[in-house]
N, C-alpha and C positions, 0 to 999 in steps of 0.2 A: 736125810731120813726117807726110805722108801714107804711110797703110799700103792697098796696094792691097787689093781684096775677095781671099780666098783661097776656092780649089775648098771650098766648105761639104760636108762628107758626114757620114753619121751622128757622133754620136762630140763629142768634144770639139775645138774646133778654135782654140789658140789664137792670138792677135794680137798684144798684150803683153804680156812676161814682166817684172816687175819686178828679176828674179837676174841681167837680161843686161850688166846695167853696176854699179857700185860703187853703194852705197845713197844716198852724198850727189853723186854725179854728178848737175850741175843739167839734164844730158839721159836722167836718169831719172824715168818718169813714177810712180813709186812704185806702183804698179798691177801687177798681173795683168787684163788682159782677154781672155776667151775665147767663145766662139759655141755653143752645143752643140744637135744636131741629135739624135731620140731617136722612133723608132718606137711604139707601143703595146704596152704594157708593158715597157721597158727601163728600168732604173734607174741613175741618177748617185747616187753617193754623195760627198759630201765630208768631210772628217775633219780634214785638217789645220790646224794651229794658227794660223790667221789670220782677221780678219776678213772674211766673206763676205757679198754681194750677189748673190742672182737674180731677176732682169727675165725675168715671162714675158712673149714678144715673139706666139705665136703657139701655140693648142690646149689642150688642158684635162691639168693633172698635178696628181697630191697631192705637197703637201710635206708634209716629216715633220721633226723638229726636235727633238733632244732636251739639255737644258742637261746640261753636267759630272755635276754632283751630282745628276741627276735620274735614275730608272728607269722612268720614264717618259715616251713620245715624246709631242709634240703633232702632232697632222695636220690638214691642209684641203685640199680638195679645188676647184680653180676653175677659170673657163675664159676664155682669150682667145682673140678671133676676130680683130679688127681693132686693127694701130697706130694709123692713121689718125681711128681713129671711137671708141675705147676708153679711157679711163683704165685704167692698169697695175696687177697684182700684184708688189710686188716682198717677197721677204724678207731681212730682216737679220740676220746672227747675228754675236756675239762668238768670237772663238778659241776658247773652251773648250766651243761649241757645235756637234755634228756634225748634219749635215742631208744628207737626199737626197732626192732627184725622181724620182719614178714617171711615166710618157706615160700617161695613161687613152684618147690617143687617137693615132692618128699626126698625122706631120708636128708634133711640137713643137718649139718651134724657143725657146730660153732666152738670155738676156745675163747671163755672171759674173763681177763683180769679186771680187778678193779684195787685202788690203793688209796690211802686218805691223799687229800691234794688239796688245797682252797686255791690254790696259782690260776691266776686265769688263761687261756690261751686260746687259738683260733682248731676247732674239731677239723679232721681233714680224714680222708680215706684213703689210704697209700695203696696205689695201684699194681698191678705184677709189676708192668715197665719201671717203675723206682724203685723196685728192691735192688738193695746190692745184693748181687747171686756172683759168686767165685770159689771156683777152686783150689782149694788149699794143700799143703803137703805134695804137691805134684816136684818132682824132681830129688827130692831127698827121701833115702833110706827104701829105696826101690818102690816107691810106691804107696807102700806100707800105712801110711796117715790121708793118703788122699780121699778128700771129702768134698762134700758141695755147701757151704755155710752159706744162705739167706739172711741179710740184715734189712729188716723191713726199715726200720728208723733205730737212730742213736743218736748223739749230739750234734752230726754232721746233719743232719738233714729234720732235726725235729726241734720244736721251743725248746729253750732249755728250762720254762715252766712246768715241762713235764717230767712224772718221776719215772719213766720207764726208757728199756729199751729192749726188745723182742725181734725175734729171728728165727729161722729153724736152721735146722743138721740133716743132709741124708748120708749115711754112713755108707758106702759101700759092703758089701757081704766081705766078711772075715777081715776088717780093716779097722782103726782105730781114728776116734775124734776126739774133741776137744784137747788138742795134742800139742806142743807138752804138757806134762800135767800143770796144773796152774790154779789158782785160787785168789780169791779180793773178797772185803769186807760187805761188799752191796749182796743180800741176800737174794738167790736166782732157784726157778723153777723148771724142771725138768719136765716133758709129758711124753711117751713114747706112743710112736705105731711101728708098727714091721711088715715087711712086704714077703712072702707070705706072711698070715698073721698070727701061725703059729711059731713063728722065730722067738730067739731071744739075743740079749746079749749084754754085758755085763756093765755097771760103773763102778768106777771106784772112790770113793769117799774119806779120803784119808785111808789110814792100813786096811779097812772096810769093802769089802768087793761085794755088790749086790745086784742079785740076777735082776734083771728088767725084761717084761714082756710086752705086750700089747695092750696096753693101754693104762698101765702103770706110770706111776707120777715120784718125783724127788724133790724134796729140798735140799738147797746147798745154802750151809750158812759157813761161810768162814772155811772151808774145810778143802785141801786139795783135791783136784779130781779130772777125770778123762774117762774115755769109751772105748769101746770095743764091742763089735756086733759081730754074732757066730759067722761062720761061713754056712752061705746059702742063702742066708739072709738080710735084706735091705732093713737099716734099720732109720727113722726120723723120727725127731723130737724137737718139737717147739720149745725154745730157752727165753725167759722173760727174767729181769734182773728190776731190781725197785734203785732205782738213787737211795746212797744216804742223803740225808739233806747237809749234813756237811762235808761229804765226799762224794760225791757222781761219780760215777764209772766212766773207764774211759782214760786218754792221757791225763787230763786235770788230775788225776786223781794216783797216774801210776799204775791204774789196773789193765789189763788182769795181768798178776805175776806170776813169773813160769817159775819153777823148778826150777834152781842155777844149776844142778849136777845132770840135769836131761836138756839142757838148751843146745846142747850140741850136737840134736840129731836133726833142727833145724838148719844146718850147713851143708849144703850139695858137696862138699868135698871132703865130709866126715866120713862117706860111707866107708869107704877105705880103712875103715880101723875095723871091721867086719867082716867086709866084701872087697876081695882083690876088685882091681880096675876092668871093667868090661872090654875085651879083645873087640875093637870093629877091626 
């Protein structure tokens, strides 16, 4: 389901509320996602008992962190300038952990999920240098799928206490992601920007094609899907996926499954069924 971009103003702006439907309703995304826009020196605090994720998306803030049992807080202070050009800060905390964000600059602009959890585990801030950042699709079908996929954390690298896993996409202009199309039962969150940020470009959703713009949001429950951003336009979206609690994302689980009748454009020697062979 697309969620149009809503007026962003200071403050917390949220998109999806996980309370708004029954917990095992399969058109709940088990999420909280929210936006939060924050002056120089304004502070967010969070407190409540669920697990938390903040994506700094843009400007420099300390986070501060302190566990249940602890007296005292940890703090870092860091700065992002560019989606586009940057690997992220994102931090993690368990329910038992309160955290808040300070603006050391204007215009911060933050992405935060939060999910039920009572699992306990150790909060950590994952820095640019441990993102996984790779290029995908390079080599088959001319090009065509190549993208840059960020994996801040997933099973490899985070508790398995924890029910997320989050990343972003930057799509090249007139080029396709999340590719082949592909789909898994763990309900995931789309957030777009676009470079310039009058672009747009499409998802598809099952037979469903729905334009996406600049700061437009999705949910994906259950449902196939991939991208495509116009030509001209860079497009990136933060993707956030909840574990089920009895299926995790990821190989344990089999996910994500592709499309068997499109897995064949993942073969560097498929192209040939389209494209004669390149003369060197």
């Amino acid at each position: 389901m697309k969620i149009p971009a809503p007026e962003f103003g200071l403050g917390e702006t949220r998109i999806v509320s996980m309370d708004e439907l029954p917990w095992d309703d399969p058109q709940n995304a088990k999420m909280d996602f929210s936006i939060v826009r924050l002056d120089e020196g304004s502070t967010i605090a969070m407190e409540d008992r669920v697990e938390k994720l903040v994506l700094l998306m843009k400007g420099e803030v300390t986070f501060s962190w302190m566990e249940e049992s602890s007296s005292e807080a940890v703090s870092e202070r860091v700065r992002r300038d560019s989606l586009f050009d940057e690997n992220p800060w994102c931090l993690s905390a368990p329910a038992s952990t309160s955290v808040s964000i300070t603006a050391e600059s204007g215009n911060v602009e933050l992405a935060i999920m939060e999910t039920r959890n009572d699992d306990a585990f150790q909060a950590k801030l994952y820095s640019p240098s441990e993102c996984a950042s790779e290029m995908r699709g390079e080599g088959t079908m001319r090009g065509t799928s190549t993208r840059v996929v960020r994996t801040i954390f997933d099973r490899s690298n985070a508790p398995p206490e924890s029910k997320f896993v989050i990343g972003e996409v930057i799509t090249f202009p007139g080029k396709w992601s999340s590719y082949p199309p592909h789909h898994h039962p763990q309900p995931e969150i789309y957030h777009y920007r676009f470079l310039p940020e009058n672009g747009f470009g499409v998802g598809f959703l099952g037979d469903e094609a729905v334009k996406a713009t600049h700061g437009d949001t999705t949910t994906i429950l259950d449902v196939v899907h991939s991208q495509v951003a116009a030509p001209g336009y860079a497009m990136w979206y933060l993707w956030v996926i909840r574990h089920l609690d009895d299926a995790p994302y990821g190989p344990e689980s089999g996910t994500p499954i592709f499309e068997p009748e499109h897995t064949w454009v993942m073969d560097k020697d498929s192209e040939a069924r389209i494209w004669p062979p390149e003369e060197h």
